[in-house]
Structure formats: structure tokens, C-alpha cells
C-alpha positions as CSV (number, residue, x, y, z in Angstrom):
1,X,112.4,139.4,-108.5
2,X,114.0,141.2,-105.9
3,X,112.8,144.5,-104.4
4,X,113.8,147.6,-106.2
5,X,113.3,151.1,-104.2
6,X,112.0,153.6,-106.3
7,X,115.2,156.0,-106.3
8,X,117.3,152.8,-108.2
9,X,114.0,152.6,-110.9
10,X,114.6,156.2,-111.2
11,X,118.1,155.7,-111.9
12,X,117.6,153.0,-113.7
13,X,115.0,154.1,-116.2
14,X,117.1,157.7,-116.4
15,X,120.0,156.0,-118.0
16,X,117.8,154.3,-120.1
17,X,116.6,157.5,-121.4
18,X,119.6,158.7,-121.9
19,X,120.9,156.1,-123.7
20,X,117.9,156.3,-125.9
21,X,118.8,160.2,-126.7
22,X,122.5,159.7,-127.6
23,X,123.0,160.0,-131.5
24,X,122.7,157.2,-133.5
25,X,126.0,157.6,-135.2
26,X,127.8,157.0,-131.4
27,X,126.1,153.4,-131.0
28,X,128.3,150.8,-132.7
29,X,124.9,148.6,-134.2
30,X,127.1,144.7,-134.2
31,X,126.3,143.0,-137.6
32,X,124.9,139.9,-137.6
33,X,128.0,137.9,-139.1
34,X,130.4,137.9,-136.2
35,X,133.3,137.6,-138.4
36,X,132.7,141.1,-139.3
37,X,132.7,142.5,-135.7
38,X,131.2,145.9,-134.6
39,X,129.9,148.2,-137.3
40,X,131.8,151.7,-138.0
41,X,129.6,154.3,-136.9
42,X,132.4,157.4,-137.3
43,X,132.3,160.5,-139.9
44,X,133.8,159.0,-142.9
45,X,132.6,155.6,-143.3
46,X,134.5,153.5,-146.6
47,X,134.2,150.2,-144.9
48,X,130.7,148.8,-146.2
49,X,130.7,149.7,-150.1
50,X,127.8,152.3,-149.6
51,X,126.4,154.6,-152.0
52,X,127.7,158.0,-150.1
53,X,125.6,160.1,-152.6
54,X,122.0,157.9,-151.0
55,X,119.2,157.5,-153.3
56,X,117.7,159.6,-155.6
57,X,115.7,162.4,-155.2
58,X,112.9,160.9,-156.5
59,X,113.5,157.9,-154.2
60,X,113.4,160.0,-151.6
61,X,110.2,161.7,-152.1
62,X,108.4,158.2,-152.6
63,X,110.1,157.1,-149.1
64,X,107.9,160.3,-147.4
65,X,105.1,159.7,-149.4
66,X,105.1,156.0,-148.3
67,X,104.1,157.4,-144.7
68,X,100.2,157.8,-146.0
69,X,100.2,153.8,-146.1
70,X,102.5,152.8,-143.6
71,X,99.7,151.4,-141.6
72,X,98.9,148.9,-144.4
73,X,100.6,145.7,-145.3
74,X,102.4,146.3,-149.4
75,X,101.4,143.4,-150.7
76,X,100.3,145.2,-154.2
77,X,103.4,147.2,-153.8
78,X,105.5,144.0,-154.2
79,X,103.9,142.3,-156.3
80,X,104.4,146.3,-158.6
81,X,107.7,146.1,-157.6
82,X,108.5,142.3,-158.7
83,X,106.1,143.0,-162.2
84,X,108.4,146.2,-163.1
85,X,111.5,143.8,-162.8
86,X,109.9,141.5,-165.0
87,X,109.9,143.5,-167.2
88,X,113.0,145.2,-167.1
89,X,114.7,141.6,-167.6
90,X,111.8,140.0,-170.2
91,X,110.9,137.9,-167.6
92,X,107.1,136.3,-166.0
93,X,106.6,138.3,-163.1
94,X,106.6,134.7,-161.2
95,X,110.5,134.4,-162.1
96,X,110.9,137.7,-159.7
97,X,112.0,136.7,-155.9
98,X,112.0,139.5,-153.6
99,X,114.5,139.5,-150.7
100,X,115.0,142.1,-147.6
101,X,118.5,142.9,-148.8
102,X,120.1,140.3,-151.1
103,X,121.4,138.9,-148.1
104,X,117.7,137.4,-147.6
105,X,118.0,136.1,-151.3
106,X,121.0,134.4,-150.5
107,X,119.6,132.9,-147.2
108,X,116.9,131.9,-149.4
109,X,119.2,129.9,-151.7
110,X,121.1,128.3,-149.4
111,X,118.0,126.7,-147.8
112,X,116.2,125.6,-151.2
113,X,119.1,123.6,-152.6
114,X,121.8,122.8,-149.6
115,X,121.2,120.1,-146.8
116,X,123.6,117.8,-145.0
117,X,125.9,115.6,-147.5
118,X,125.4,118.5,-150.4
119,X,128.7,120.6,-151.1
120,X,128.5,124.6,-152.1
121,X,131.1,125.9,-154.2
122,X,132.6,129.1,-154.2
123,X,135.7,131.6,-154.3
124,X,138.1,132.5,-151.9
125,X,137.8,135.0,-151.0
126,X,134.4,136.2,-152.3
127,X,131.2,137.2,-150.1
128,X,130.5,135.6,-147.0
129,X,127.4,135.0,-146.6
130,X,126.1,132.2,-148.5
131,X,129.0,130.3,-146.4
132,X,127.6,131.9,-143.3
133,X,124.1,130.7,-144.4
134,X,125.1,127.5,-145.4
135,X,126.0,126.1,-142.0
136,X,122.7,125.9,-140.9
137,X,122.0,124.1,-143.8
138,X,125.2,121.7,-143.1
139,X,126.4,121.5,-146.2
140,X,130.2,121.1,-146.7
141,X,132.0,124.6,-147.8
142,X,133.9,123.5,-151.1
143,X,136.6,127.0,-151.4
144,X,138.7,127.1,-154.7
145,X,141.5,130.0,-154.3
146,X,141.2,132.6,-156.8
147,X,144.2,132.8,-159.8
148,X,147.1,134.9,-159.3
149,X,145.9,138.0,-160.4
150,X,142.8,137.4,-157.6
151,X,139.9,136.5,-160.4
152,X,137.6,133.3,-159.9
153,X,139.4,130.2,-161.3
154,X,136.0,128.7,-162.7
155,X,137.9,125.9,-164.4
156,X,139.1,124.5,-160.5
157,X,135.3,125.6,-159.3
158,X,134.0,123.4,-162.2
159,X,136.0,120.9,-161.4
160,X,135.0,120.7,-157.8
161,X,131.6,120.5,-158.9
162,X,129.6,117.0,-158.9
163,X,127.0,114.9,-157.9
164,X,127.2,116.3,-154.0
165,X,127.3,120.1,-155.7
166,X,123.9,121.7,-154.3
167,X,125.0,125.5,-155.2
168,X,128.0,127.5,-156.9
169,X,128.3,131.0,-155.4
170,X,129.7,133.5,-158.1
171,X,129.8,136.7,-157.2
172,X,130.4,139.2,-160.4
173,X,132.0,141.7,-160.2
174,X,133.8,139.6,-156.4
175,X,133.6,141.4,-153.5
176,X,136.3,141.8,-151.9
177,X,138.8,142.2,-155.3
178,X,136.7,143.7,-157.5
179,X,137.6,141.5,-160.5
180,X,134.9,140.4,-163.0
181,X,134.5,136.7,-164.8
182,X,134.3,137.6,-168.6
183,X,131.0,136.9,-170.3
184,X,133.4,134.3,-172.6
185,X,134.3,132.8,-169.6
186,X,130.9,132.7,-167.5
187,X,129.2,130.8,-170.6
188,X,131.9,127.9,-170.7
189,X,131.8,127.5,-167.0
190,X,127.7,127.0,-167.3
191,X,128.2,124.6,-169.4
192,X,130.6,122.5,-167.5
193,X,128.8,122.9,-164.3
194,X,126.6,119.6,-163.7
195,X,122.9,121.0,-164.3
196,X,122.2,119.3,-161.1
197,X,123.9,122.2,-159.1
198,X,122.7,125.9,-159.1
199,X,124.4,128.1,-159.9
200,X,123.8,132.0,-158.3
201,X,125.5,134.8,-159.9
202,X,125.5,137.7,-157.8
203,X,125.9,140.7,-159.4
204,X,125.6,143.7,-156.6
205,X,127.9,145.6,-158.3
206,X,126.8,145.2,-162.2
207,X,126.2,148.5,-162.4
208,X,129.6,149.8,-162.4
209,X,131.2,147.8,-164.4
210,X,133.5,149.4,-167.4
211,X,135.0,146.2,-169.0
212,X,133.8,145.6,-172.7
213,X,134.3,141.7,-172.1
214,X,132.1,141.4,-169.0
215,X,128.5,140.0,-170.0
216,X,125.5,140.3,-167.4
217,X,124.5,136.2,-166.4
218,X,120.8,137.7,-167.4
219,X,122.1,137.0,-171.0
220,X,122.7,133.3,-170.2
221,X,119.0,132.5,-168.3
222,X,117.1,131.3,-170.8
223,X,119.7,128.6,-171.8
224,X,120.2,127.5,-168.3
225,X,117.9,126.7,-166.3
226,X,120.3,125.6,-163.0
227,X,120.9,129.4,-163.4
228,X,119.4,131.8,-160.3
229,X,121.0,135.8,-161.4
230,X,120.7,138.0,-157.8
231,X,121.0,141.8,-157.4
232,X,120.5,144.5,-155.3
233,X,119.3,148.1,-154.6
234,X,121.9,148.5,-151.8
235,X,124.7,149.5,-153.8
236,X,124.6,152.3,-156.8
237,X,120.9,153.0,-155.8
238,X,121.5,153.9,-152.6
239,X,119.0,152.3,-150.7
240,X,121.2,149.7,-148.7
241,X,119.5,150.8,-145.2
242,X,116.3,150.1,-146.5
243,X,116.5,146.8,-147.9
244,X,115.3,145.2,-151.1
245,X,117.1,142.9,-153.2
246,X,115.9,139.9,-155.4
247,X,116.3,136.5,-157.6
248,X,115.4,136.1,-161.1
249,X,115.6,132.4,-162.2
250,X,113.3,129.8,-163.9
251,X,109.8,129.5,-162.2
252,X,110.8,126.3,-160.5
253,X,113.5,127.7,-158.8
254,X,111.9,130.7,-158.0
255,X,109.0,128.7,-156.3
256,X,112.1,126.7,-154.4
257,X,113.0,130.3,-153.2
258,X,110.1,131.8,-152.3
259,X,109.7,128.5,-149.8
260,X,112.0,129.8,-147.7
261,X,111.9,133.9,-147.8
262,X,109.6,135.1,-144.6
263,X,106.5,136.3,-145.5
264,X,105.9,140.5,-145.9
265,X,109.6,140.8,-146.3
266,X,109.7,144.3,-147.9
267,X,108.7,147.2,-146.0
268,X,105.9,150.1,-148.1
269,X,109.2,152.1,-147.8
270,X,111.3,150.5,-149.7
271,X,109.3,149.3,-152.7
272,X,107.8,152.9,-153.4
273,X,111.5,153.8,-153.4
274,X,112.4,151.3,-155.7
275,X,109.9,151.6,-158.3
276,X,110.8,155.2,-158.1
277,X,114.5,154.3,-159.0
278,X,113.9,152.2,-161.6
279,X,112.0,155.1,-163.2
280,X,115.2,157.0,-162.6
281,X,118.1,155.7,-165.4
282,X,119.7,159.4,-165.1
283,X,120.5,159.4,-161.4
284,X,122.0,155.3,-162.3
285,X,124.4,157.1,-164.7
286,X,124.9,160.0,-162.6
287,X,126.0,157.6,-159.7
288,X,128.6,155.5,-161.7
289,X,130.5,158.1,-163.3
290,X,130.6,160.2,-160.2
291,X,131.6,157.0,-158.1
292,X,133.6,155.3,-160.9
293,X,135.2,159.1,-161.4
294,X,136.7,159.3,-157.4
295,X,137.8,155.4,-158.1
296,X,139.9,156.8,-161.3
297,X,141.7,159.5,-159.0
298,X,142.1,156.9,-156.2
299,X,144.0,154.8,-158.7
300,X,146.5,157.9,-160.0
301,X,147.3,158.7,-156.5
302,X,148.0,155.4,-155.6
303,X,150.5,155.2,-158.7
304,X,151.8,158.4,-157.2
305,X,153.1,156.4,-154.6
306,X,154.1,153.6,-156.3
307,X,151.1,151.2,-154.6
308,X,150.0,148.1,-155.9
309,X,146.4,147.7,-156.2
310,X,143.9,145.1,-157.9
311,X,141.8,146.3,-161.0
312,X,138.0,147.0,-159.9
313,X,135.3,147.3,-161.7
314,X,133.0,147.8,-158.0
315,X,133.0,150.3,-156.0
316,X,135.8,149.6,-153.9
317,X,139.7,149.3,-154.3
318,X,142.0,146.4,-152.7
319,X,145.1,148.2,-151.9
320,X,148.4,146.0,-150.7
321,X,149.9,147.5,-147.8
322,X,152.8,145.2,-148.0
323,X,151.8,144.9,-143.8
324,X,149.1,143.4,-141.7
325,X,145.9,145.5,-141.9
326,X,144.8,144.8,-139.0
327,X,146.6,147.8,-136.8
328,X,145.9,149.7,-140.4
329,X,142.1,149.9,-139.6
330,X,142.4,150.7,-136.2
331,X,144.8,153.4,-137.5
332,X,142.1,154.9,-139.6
333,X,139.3,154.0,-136.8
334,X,141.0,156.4,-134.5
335,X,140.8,159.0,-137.4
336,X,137.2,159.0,-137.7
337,X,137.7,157.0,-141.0
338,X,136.2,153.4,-141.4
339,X,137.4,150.8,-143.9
340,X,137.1,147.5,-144.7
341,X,137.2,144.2,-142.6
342,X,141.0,142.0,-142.6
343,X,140.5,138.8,-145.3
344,X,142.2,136.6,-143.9
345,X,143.7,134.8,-147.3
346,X,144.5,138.7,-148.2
347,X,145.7,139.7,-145.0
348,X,148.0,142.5,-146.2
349,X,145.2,144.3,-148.7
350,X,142.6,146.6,-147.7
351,X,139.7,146.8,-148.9
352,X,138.1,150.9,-149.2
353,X,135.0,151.8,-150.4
354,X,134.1,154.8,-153.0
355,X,133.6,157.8,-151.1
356,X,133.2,161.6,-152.1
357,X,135.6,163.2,-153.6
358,X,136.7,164.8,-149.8
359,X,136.2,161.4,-148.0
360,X,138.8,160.0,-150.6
361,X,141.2,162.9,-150.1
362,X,140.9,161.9,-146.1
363,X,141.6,158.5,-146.5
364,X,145.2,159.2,-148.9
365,X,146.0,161.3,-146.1
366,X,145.6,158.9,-143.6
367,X,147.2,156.6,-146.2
368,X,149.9,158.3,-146.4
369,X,150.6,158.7,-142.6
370,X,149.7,155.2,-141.3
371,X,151.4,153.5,-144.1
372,X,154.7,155.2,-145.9
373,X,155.2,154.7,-149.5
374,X,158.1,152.8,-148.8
375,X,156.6,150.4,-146.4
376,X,154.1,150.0,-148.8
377,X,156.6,149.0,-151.5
């Protein structure tokens, strides 16, 4: 190495420091998917599909408890955690596969049942990541365009399926349109999917769904065993910067899983805030009628301006701009306000989380500036 005086590891090590003391919020953190680029890290962020409201109370106190045991590994915490989701969903506790995020769950999948020459299935556009996932496992992306009114055409996805088909990716309610598959709709597909393929049916946003005819895949387990049902407590919990999500699926397949997660994946954190949450029905309800509430006055004032937007059932809204979005974010980045990432087969929707009730105001502001009604049109 070469020689350093000690004035330049002064200065060096002072500009470490101060780096270390700037506020979190100014360091743009990359995410690990590149196609997403540099995460938001201004005021009002509407780009991820966070809770804005964060867990519960209750949550929260179990997260400061937690500290008394944070020098200890939670192996009894998880397996608490994975028993009380048992028996939320009538399940063995063995069925139960926890996950650092569901993002670990679906890493998990791709590696128990996709290697080279195997095919997975899946929308476009839907969630990324099992694609992202599935490289490694060099399996051949198999994308079927959604219908015209931007819902999962399972008759083409069932129809791609066959011998080659390791996994189908359904993601219910989709990210990034928000549409559902009906429960009607879900059953026929299972039945014409070849049972040699899993199917995963993610259902991060379950919780605030509204639609009579959707129907939870939970409903459809015990008649299907290629079935593997995923969620998360990232979304109307609140807890997406902690990490837990999780698999429920036949005991084979959850062993097949399990194969592939990293071992002490869930932090004591986490679980004591879960358990606490599932304990917690009134802050669920509280959450979706509060979130689903500011969606319902998103909606009016975008038929104010006479703006086309898909029906959701998440906690987001795609919005046509009748423009590229592209210049559209950076509009909003340079107002403090972050929304979601460019699609590029809906490259002239955006995509805006639920905020508060003033975070929402902000963004129809900006709205309204960046994008006139009557380019909008």
C-alpha cells in the first residue's frame, strides 16, 4: 500500500465521519434490482406501496421490548411466529415457510422448482422479482400480456403452461395494476394448469381488497397440492423495513422451500412484532379503510379532471398520463415527492402509492402542474 501521512488519514477518516452523521433520509440506499434504480429518500415517498401509517402500536412496543433478547438467536420466536400462522390458515405448523421479506419466499421458489430447460410463467407486467430470481436459476421467462382492461389472461398463461412449466407467478391483487383474478376464475385456471408446475399466488395486497368475487387462493390449498399461497407483513401491517413474509403450501413443498431459505432469516424484531399484529385485527381494519378511504378521494379527483385510471383493489393507483412518465417522476422527484418506477409495457401510466390524506393532496397538486388535464386527456 502506499504511504499515507497522517494529515490525509485525518482527512480521510473526517469525511468518513461525516458521512456517517448525515441523515439517513439524504443517502439514496440503491435496491438490489437494478431495474429499479436508486431508492427515493425525499419527504413524501408514494413510490414503494408502503404502509405510511407504520405498524401498530402494539407492534411497536414488541419491536422495543425485543431489545432484552437481541443478543439471542429467535429460533422459538419463529417457530411461535410460523405456529400462530398455522393456525390462522388451519394449517400444520410444517406447511408455514418463513421468508426475510416475501422477496426471500420468492427467491426460495424459484430455486426449489426452476433449473435450466424449465419455463416460469407469468404476467406482464406483474412483480419482478421471481423473473429477477429466476435467472440464476436459468430458466426461460415465459410472459403472457395481460387483457385489455390490464387483468391476467389465465386462459393464454394456461395455455403456455406444459411439461417444461417449473412455476406460474400470480400475483393477486397484480402489482403494478392493481386488478384482481376472481375466485371463479382462479379455480378454473388450477385446474388447467399441469400439476406438474407450481403454481405461487402472491397475495401482498389481500388485505385491501373490496371486490365480492375475489376469493383468497388459501381456499383452493387443500385441493391442490401444486399450490404454494405467499404473503407478507410489508404492506397493510406496516412492517416492510423489518422484514418477514412467508409460504404456506403442502409439506412437500414447504420442505422444497425451506431448502433454499438461509438459515436464521428473521430477526427477534420482527417476529415479536408480528405475533403482536396478528393479535391486532382492529389496527388491520383501521389501516384498510383509512388507506382504501384516501384511494376513494384519489379516484373522484381524478374524475375531476377527466383522467383515466385502472380499477385497484391495492394500495396503489395506475394513472394514464397520456405521456412518457419518465420526465413525470423526475418532475415530482424535484418536488420532494417519489412515485413509482416507468413499466415499460405501460410506459405512459404511473403508478402512486396510498399516502395520507396531505401526501395525496401534494401529489394532485403536482399532478396537476406537471401534467394538464388536457394533456392528460
Amino acid at each position: 500500500m502506499p504511504a499515507i501521512s497522517r494529515r490525509q488519514f485525518a482527512s480521510a477518516l473526517g469525511a468518513g465521519v461525516s458521512a456517517l452523521a448525515l441523515p439517513l433520509r439524504s443517502l439514496a440506499i440503491p435496491s438490489p434490482a437494478s431495474a429499479r434504480g436508486p431508492r427515493f429518500a425525499g419527504p413524501i415517498r408514494l413510490d414503494s406501496n408502503e404502509n405510511p401509517y407504520g405498524p401498530s402500536p402494539r407492534a411497536r412496543e414488541a419491536i422495543t421490548q425485543s431489545e432484552a433478547v437481541a443478543s439471542r438467536y429467535p429460533d422459538s420466536a419463529e417457530d411461535a411466529v410460523a405456529a400462530a400462522l398455522a393456525a390462522a390458515h388451519g394449517v400444520a405448523a410444517e406447511q408455514v415457510v418463513l421468508g426475510c421479506g416475501s422477496g426471500e419466499v420468492l427467491k426460495m421458489a424459484d430455486g426449489a422448482f426452476l433449473s435450466p430447460g424449465k419455463t416460469v410463467v407469468v404476467a406482464e407486467p406483474t412483480f419482478e422479482a421471481v423473473l429477477g430470481y429466476a435467472q440464476v436459476t436459468q430458466a426461460e421467462p415465459v410472459k403472457v400480456p395481460l387483457t385489455g382492461d390490464h387483468r391476467h389472461d389465465l386462459s393464454a398463461m394456461a395455455a403456455a403452461c406444459d411439461a417444461r412449466t417449473g412455476l406460474v407467478y400470480v400475483c393477486n391483487p397484480n402489482n403494478p395494476t392493481g386488478t384482481i383474478v376472481t375466485g371463479d376464475e382462479l379455480g378454473a385456471f388450477l385446474e388447467r394448469v399441469p400439476a406438474t408446475a407450481t403454481v405461487l399466488v402472491d397475495e401482498a395486497y389481500h388485505h385491501f381488497v373490496e371486490d365480492a368475487s375475489y376469493r383468497s387462493a388459501f381456499e383452493r390449498l387443500a385441493r391442490h397440492p401444486n399450490l404454494v399461497v405467499v404473503r407478507t407483513f410489508s404492506k397493510i401491517y406496516g412492517l416492510a423495513g423489518m422484514r418477514l413474509g412467508y409460504a404456506v403450501a403442502t409439506p412437500a413443498n414447504a420442505a422444497a422451500l425451506r431448502s433454499q431459505k438461509i438459515w436464521s432469516n428473521a430477526n427477534a424484531g420482527v417476529l415479536a412484532a408480528v405475533l403482536a399484529s396478528l393479535g391486532d385485527a382492529a389496527h388491520v381494519a383501521d389501516q384498510r379503510q383509512r388507506l382504501n378511504g384516501s384511494k376513494r378521494w384519489l379516484y373522484a379527483e381524478l374524475a375531476k379532471d377527466g383522467r383515466r385510471a385502472i380499477p385497484s383493489e391495492a394500495n396503489f393507483v395506475m394513472i394514464h398520463l397520456g405521456t412518457d412518465v419518465a420526465p413525470v417522476i423526475e418532475g415530482f422527484k424535484a418536488r420532494g415527492i417519489g412515485v413509482g418506477r416507468r413499466f415499460a409495457a405501460l410506459p405512459e401510466w404511473l403508478r402512486i402509492s396510498i399516502g395520507t390524506p396531505e401526501e395525496m393532496q401534494a401529489f394532485m397538486a403536482g399532478l396537476r402542474e406537471l401534467v394538464p388535464v388536457r394533456a392528460a386527456a
